[in-house]
LOLO-263719 format. One record per residue: residue in three letters; x, y, z of N, C-alpha, C, CB in turn. Coordinates in steps of 0.1 Angstrom, whole numbers, padded with zeros to 4 digits, always signed. Atoms other than C-alpha are relative to their C-alpha. Glycine has a CB too. Layout:
ALAXYZXYZXYZXYZ...
***
This chain:
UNK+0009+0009+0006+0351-0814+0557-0005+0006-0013-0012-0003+0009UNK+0004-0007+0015+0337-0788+0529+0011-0002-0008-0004+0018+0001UNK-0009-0001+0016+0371-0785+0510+0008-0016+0000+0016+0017+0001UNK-0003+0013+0006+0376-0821+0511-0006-0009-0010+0001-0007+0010UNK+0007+0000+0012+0342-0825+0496-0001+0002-0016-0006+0004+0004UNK-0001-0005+0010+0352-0799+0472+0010-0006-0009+0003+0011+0002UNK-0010+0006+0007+0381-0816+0462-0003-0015-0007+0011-0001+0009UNK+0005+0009+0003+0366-0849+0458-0008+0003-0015-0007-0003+0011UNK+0008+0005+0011+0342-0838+0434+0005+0006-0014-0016+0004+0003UNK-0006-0004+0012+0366-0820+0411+0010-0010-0006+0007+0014+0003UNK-0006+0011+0007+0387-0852+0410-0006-0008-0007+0005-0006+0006UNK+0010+0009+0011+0353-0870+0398+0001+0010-0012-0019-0003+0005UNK+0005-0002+0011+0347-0843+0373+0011+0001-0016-0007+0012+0002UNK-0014+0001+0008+0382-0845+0360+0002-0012-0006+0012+0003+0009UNK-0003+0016+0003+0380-0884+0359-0011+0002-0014-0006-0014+0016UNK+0009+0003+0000+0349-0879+0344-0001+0011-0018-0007+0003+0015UNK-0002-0004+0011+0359-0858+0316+0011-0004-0013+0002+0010+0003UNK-0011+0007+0011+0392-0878+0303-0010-0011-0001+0017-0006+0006UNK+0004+0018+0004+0366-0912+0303-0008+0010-0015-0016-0014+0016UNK+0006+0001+0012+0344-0892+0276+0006+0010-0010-0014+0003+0001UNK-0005-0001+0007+0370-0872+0261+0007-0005-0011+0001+0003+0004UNK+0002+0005+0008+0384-0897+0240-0006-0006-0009+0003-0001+0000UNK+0010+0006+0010+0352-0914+0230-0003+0012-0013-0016-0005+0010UNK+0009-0010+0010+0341-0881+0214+0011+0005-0010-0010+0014+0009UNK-0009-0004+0008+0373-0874+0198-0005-0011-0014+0015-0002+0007UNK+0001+0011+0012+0371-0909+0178-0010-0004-0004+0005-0010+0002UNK+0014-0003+0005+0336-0903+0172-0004+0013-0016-0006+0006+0015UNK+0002-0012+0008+0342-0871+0152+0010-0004-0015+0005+0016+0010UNK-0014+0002+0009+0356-0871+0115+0011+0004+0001+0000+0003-0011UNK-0013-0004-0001+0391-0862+0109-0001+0014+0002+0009-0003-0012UNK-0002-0015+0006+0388-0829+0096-0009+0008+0012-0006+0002-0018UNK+0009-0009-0008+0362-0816+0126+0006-0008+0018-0021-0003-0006UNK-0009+0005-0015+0390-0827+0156-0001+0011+0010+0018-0002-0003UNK+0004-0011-0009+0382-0806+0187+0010+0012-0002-0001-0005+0015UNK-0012-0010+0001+0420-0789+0186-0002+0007-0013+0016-0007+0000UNK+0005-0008+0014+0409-0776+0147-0008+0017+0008-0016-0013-0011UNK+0008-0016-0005+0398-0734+0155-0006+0003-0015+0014+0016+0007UNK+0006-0006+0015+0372-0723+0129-0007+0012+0001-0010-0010-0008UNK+0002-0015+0001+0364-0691+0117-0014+0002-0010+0015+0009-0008UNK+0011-0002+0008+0333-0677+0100+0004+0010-0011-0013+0006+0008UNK-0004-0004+0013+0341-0667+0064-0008+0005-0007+0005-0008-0006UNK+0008-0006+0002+0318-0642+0053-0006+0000-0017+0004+0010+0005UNK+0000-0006+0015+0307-0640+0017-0007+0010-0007-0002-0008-0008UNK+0004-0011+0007+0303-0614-0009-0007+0001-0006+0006+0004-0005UNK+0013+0002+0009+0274-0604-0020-0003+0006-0008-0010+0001+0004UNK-0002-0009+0006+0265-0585-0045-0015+0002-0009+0013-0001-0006UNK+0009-0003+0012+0235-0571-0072+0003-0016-0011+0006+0018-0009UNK-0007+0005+0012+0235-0597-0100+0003+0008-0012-0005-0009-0006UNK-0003-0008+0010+0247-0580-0131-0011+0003-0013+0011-0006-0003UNK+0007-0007+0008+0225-0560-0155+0001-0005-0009+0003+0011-0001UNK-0006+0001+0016+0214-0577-0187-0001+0008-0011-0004-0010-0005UNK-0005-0007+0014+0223-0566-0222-0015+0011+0000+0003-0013-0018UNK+0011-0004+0005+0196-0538-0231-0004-0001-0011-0001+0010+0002UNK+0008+0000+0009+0170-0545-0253+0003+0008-0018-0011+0006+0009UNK-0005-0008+0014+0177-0535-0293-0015+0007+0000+0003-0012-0017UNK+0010-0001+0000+0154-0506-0296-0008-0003-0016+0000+0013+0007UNK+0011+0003+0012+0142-0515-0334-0003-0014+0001+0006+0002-0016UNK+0007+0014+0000+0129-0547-0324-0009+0002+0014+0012-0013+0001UNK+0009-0002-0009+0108-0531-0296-0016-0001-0009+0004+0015+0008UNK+0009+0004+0010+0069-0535-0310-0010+0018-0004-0012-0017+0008UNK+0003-0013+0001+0065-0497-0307+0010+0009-0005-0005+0003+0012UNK-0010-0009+0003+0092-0484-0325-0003+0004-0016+0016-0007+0003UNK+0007-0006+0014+0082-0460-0351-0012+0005+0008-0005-0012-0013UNK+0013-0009-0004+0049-0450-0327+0008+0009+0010-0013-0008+0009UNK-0003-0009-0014+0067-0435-0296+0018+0004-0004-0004-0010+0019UNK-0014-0003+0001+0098-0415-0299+0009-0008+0006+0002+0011+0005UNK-0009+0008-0005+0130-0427-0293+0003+0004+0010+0010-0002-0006UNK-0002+0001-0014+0136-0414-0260-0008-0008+0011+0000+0011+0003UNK+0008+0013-0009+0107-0435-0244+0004-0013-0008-0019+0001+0002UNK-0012+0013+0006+0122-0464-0269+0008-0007+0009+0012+0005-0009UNK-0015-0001-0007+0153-0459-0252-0004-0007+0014+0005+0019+0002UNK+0002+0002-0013+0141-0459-0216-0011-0014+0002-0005+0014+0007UNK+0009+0010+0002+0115-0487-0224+0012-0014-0002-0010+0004-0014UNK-0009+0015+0005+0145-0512-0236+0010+0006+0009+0005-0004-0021UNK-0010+0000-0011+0171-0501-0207-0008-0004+0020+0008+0017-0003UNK+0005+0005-0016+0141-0505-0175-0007-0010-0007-0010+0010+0012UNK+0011+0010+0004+0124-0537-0197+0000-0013+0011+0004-0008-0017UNK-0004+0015-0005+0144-0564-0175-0009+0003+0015+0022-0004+0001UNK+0004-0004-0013+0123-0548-0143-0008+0006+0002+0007+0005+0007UNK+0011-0006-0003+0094-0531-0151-0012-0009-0012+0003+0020-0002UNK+0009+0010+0002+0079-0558-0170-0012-0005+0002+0003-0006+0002UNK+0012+0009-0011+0044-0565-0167+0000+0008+0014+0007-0020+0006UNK-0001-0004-0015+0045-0542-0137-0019+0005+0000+0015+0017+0005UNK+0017-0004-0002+0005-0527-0146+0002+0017+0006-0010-0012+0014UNK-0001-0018-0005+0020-0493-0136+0002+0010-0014+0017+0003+0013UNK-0005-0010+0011+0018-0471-0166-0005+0014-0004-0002-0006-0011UNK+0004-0016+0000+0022-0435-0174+0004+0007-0020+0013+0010+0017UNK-0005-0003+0015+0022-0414-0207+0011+0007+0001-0009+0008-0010UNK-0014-0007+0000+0057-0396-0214-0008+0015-0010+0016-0012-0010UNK+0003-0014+0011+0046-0358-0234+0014+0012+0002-0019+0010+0005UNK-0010-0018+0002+0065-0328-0242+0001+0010+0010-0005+0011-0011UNK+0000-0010-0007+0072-0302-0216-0009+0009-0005+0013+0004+0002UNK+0008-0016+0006+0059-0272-0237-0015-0002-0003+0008+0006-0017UNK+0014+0003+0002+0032-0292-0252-0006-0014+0002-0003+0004-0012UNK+0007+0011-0011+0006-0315-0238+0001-0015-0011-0022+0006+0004UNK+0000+0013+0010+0012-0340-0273+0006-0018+0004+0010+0007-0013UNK-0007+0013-0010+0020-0377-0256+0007-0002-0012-0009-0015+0009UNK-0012+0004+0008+0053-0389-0269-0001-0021+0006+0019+0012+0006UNK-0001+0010+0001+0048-0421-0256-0008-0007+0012+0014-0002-0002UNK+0003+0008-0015+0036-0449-0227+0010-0011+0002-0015-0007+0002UNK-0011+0006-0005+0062-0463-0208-0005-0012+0014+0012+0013+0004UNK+0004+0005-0010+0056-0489-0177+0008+0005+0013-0001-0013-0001UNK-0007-0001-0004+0070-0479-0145+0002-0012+0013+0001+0011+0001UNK-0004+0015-0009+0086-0502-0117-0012+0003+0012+0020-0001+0009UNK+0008+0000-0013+0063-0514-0092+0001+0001+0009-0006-0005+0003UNK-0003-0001-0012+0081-0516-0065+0003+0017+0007+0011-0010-0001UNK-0006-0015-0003+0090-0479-0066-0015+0006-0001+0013+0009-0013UNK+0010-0007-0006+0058-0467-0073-0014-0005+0000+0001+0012-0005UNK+0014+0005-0010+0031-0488-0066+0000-0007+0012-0008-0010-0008UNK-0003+0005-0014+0042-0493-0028-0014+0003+0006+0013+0008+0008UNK+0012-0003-0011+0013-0493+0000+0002+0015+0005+0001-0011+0015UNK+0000-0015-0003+0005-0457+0011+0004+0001+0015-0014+0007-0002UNK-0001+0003-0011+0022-0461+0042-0001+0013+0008+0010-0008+0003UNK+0000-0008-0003+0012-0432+0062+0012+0004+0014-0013+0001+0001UNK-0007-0002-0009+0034-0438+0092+0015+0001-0004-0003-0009+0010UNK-0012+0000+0004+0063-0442+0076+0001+0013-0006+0003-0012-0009UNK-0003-0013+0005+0057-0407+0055-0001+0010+0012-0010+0005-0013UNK+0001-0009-0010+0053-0389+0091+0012-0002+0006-0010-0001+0009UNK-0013+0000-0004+0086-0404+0104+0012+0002-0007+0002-0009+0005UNK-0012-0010+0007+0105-0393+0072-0001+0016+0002+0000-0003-0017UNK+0002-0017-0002+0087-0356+0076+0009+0005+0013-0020+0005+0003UNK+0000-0002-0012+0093-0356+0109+0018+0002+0004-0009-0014+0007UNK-0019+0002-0004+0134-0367+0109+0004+0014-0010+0010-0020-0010UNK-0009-0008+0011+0137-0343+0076+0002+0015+0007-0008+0002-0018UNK+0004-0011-0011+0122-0311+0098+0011+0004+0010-0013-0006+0009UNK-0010-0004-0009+0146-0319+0125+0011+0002-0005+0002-0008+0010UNK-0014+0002+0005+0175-0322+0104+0002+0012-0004+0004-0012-0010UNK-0003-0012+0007+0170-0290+0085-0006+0012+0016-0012+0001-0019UNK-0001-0011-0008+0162-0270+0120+0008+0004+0003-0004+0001+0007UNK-0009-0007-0004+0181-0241+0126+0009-0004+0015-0007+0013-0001UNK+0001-0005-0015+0180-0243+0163+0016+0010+0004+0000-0018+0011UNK-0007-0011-0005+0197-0212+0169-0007+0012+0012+0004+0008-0013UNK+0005-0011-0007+0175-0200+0197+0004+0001+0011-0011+0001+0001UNK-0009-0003-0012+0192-0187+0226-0002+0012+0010+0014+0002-0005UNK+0002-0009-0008+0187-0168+0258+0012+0003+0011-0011-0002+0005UNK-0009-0002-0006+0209-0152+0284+0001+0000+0017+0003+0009-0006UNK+0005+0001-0018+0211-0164+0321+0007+0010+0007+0006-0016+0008UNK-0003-0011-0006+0222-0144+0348+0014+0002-0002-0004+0000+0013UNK-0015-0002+0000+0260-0150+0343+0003+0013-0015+0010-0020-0003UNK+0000-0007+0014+0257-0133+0305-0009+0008+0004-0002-0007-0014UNK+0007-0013+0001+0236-0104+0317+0010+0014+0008-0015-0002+0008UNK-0008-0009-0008+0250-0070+0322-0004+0004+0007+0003+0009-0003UNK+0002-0010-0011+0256-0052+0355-0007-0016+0012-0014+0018-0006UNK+0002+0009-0014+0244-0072+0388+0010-0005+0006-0007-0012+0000UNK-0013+0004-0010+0277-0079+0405-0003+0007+0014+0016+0007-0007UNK+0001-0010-0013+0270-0053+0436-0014-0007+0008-0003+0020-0004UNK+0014+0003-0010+0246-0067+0462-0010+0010+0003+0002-0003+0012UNK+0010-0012+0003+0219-0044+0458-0007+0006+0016-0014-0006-0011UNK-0004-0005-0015+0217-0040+0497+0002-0010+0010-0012+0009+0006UNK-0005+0009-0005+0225-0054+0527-0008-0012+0004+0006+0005+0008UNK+0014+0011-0002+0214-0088+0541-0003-0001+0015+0003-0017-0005UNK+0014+0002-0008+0198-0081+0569-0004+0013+0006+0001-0012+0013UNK+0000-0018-0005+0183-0045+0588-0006+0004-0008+0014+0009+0000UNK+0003-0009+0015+0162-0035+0555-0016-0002+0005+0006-0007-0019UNK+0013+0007-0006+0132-0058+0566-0002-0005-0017-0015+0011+0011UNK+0000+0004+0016+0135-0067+0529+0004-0014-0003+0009+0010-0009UNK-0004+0011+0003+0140-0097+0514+0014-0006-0006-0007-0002-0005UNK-0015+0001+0008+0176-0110+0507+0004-0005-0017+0007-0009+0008UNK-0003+0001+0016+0191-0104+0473+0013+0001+0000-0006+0010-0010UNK-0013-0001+0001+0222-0111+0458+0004+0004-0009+0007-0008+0001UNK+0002-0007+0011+0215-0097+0423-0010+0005-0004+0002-0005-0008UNK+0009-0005+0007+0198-0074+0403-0005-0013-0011+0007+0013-0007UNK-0002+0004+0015+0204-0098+0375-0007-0019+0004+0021+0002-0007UNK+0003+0014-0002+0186-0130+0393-0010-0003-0007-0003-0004+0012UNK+0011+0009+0010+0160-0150+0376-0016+0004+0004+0002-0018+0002UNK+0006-0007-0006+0136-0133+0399-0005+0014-0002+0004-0001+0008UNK+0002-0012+0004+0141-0100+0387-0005+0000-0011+0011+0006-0001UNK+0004-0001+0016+0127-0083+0358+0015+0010-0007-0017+0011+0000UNK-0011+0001+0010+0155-0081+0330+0013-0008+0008+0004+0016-0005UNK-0011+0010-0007+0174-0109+0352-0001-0008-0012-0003-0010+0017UNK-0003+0012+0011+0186-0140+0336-0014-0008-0002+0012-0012+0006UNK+0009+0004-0002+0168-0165+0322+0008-0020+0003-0011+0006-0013UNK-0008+0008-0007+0171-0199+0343-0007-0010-0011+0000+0000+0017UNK-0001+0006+0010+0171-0230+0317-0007+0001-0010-0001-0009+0003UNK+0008-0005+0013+0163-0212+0287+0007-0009-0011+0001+0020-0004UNK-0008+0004+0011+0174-0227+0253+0010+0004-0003-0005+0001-0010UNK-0011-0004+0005+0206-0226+0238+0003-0005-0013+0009-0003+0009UNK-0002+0008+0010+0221-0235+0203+0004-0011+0003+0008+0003-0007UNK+0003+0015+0003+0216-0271+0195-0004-0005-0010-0008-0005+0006UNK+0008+0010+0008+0212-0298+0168-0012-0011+0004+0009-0006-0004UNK+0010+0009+0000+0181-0316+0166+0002-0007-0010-0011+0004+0001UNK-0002+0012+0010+0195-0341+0139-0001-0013+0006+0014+0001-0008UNK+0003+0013-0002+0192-0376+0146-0001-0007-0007-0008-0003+0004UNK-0002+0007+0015+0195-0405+0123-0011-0014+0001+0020-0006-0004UNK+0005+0007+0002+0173-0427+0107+0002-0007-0011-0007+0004+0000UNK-0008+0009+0015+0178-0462+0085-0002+0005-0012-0006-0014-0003UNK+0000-0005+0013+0182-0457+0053-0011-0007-0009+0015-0001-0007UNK+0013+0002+0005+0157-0480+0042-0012+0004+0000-0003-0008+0002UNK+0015-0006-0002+0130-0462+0056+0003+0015-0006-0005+0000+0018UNK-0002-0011+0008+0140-0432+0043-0003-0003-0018+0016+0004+0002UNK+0007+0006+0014+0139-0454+0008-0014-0002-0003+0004-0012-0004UNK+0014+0007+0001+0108-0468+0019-0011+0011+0002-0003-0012+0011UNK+0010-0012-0004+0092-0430+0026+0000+0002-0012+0003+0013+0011UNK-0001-0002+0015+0104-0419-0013-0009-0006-0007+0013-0005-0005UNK+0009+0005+0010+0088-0447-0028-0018+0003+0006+0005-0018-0003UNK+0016+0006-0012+0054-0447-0001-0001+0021-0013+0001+0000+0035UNK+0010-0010+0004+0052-0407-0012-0001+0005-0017+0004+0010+0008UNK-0003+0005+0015+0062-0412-0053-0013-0008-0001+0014-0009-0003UNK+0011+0013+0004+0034-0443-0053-0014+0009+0005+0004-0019+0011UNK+0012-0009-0002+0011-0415-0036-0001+0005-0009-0002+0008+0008UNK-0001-0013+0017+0017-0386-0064-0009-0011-0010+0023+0004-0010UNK+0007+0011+0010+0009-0417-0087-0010-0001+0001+0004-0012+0001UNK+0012+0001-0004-0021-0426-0073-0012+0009-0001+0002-0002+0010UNK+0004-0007+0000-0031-0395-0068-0002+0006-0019+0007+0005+0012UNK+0006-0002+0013-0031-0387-0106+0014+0014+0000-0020+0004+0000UNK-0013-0014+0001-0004-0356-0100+0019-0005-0003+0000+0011+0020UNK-0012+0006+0003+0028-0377-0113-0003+0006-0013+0002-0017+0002UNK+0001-0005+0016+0036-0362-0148+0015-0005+0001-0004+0019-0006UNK-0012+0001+0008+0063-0374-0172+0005+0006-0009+0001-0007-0004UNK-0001-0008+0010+0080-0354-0195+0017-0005-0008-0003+0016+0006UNK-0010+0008+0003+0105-0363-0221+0014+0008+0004-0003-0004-0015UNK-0014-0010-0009+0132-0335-0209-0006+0016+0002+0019+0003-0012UNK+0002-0022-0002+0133-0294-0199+0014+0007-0009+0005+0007+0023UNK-0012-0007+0009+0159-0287-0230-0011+0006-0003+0010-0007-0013UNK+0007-0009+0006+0130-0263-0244+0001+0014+0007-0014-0005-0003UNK+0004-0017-0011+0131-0238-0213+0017+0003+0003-0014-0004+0021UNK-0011-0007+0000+0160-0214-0215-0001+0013+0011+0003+0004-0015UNK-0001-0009-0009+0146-0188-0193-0013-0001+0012+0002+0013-0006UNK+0010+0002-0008+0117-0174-0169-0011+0000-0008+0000+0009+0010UNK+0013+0004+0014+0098-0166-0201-0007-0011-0006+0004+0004-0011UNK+0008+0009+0007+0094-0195-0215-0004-0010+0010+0007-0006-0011UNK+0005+0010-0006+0091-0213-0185-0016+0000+0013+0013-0003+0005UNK+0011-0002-0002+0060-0194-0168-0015-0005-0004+0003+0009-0001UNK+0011+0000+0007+0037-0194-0196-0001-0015+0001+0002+0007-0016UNK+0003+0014+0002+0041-0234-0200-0007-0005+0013+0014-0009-0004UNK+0002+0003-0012+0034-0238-0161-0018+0005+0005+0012+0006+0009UNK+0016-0007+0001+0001-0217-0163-0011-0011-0010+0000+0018-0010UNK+0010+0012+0005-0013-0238-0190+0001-0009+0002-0001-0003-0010UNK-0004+0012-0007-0004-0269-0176-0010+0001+0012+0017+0000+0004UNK+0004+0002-0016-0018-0261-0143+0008+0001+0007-0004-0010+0005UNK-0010+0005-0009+0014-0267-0128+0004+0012+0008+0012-0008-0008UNK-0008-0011-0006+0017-0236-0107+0004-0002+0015-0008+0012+0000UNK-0012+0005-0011+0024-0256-0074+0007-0013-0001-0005-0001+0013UNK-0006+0010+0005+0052-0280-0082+0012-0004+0001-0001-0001-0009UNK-0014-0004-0003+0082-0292-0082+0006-0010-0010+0005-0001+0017UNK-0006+0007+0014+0105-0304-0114+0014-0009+0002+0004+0013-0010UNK-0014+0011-0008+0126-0333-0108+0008-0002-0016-0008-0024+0010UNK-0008+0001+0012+0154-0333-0135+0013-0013+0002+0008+0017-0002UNK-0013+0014-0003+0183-0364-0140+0012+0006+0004+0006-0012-0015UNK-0007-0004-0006+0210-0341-0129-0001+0021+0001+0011-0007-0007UNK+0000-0009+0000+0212-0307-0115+0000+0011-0012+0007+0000+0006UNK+0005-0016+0014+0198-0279-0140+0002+0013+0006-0021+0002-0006UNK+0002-0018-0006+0209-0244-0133-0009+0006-0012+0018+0011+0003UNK+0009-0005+0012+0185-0233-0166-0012-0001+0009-0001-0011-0016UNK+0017+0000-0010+0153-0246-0145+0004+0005+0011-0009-0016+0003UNK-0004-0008-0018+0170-0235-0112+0000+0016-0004+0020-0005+0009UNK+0000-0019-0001+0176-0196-0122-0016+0003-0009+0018+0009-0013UNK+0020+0001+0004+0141-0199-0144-0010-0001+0013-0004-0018-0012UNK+0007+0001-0010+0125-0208-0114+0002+0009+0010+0001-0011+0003UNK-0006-0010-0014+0143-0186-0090-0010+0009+0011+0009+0011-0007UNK+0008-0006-0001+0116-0162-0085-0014-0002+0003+0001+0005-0007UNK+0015+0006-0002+0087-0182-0082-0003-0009+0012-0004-0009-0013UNK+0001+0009-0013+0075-0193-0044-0003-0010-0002-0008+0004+0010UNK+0006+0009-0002+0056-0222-0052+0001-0009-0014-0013+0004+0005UNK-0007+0005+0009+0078-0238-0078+0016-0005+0003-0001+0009-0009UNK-0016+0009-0007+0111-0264-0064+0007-0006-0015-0004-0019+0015UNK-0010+0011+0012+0137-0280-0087+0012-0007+0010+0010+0011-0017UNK-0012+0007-0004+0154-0308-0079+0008-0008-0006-0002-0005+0007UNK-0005+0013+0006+0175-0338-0089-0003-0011+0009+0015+0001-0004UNK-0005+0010-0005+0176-0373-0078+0003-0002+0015+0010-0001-0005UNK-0008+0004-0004+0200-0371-0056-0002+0008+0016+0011+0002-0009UNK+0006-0008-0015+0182-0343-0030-0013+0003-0004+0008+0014+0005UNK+0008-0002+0001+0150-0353-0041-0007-0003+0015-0002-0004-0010UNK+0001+0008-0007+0133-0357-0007-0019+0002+0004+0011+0003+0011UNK+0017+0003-0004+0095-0366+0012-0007+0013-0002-0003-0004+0018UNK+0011-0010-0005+0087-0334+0025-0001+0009-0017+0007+0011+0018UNK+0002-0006+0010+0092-0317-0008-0009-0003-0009+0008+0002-0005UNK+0008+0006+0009+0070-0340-0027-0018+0002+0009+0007-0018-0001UNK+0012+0006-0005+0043-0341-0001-0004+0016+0004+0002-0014+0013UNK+0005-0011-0003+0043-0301+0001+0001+0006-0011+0005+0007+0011UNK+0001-0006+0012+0044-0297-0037-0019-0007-0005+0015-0005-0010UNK+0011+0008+0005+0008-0306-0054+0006-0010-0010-0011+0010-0007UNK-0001+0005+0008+0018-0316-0083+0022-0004-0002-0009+0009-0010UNK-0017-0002+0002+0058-0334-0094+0002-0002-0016+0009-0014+0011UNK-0006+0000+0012+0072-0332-0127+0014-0009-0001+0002+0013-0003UNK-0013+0006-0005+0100-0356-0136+0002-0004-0016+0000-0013+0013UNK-0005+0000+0017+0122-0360-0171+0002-0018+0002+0020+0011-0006UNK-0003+0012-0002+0125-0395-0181+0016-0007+0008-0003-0004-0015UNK-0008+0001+0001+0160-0397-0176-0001-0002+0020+0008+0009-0010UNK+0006+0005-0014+0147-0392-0137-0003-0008+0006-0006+0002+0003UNK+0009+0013-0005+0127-0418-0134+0009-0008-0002-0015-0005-0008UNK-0010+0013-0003+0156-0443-0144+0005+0006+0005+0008-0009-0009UNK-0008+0007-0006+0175-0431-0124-0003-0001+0013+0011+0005-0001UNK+0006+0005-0012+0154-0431-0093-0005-0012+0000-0008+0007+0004UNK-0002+0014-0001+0141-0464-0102+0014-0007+0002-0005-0005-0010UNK-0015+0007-0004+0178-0477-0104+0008+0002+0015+0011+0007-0012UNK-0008+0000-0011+0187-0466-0070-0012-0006+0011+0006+0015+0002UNK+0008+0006-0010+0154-0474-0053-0004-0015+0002-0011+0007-0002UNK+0006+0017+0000+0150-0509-0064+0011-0005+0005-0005-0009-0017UNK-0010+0007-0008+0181-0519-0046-0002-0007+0010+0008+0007+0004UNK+0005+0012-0011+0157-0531-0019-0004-0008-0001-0006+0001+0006UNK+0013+0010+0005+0139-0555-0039+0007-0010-0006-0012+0006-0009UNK-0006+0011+0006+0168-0572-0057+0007-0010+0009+0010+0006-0009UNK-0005+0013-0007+0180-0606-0048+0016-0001-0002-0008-0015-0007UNK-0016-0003+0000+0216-0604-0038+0007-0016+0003+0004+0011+0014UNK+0000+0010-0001+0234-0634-0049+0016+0000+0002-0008-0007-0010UNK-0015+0000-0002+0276-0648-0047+0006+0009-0005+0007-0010-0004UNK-0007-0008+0012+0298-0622-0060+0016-0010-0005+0004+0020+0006UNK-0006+0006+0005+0322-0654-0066-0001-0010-0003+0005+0001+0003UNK+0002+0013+0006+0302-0678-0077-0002-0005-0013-0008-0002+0004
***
């Protein structure tokens, strides 16, 4: 009686699917016929493209501020516009301002997000720990093979090593071993820690600009400038790796150089003060604002 039932009702649902299979066929346009298979066709996105930079003799400050803030003023104009973020540009050696430039807001006038600069500290910490700490259980200790007496007749308690975890200079029973503690975190937030602790420095008043570090050739000249400055804890962000400020600096604990490219949280947020050449600043704006641009067809 059940698989007669069963059969019954698969011959209704069979009836029951050719009566509204062709209504819905000749319901649908041509081109969206059920037998048609369609695919999702992704499109390419991309940055839009960078416009022309600015002529700098038609900037309205050309002739007051040198041509290197010129320069960088008419190549970040199309994006730091109107941002209300502005800093003066001066001379490394001496305190004379060469110029005021604006910088992008999105990079460094972000919200001080504290949680976000504890989970970049926090990832960078693990990533750069050694973990090389290591102890030796009873299998890697010398000597304890011999049963140190017998097991039973002693009135003693049974042992099967010197070298048990029980003993003193036995193993040790789940001690540490080498291990990475790396782990990965998005890359946005890693962006979004950069700009959170950059828009702090800012805030904080310890952001300095300078127009380059071509004046400093050694440790000599580059001491004396850091004393009068103040800048004796710091750390000098250059647009590409400087071995001149890296071996100048060499000797001095509480003095970093970096570039760009391994500039990161914890260095900024355990330096007082950061130093950075213009040529820095674009190019860390140019890579940080990647979050903020509107990504449109790349074949439209």
């Amino acid at each position: 009686m059940a698989l007669t039932s069963r059969l019954l009702r698969c011959q209704s649902l069979v009836g029951l699917r050719s009566f509204i299979k062709p209504r819905l066929t000749s319901m649908l346009p041509a081109h969206q016929s059920p037998s048609a298979r369609w695919y999702h066709c992704g499109k390419a996105l991309a940055p839009p493209p960078k416009p022309k930079p600015l002529d700098i003799e038609d900037l309205p400050c050309y002739g007051d501020f040198s041509s290197s803030v010129c320069k960088f003023i008419a190549t970040r104009d199309y994006e730091n516009h109107d941002s209300g973020i502005l800093a003066w540009v001066t001379s490394f050696s001496f305190e004379n301002p060469l110029g005021l430039v604006e910088l992008n807001e999105f990079v460094f006038g972000a919200n001080p997000r504290i949680d976000i600069l504890h989970r970049v500290v926090v990832w960078w910490r693990a990533k750069n720990r050694a973990g090389t700490a290591k102890v030796k259980n009873r299998a890697e200790r010398r000597g304890g093979g011999r049963k140190p007496w017998r097991q039973k007749g002693t009135g003693r308690a049974r042992q099967g090593s010197i070298r048990a975890p029980q003993w003193r200079k036995g193993g040790r029973v789940h001690g540490p071993v080498p291990k990475s503690y790396k782990y990965g975190l998005p890359k946005k937030v890693r962006r979004m820690g950069l700009r959170t602790a950059l828009s702090v420095r800012y805030a904080q008043g310890h952001l300095h600009i300078v127009d380059s570090f071509e004046d400093i050739e050694n440790d000599r000249d580059l001491i004396p400038v850091l004393d009068k400055r103040g800048w004796t804890n710091v750390v000098l962000v250059d647009s590409t790796p400087n071995e001149v400020i890296a071996e100048a600096a060499q000797g001095l604990k509480t003095v970093d150089v970096r570039h760009p490219k391994n500039l990161d949280v914890y260095t900024i947020l355990h330096r007082k003060n950061i130093v950075m050449s213009l040529k820095a600043v674009e190019f860390l704006e140019d890579i940080l604002c990647e979050d903020d641009r509107i990504l449109v067809n790349k074949f439209e």
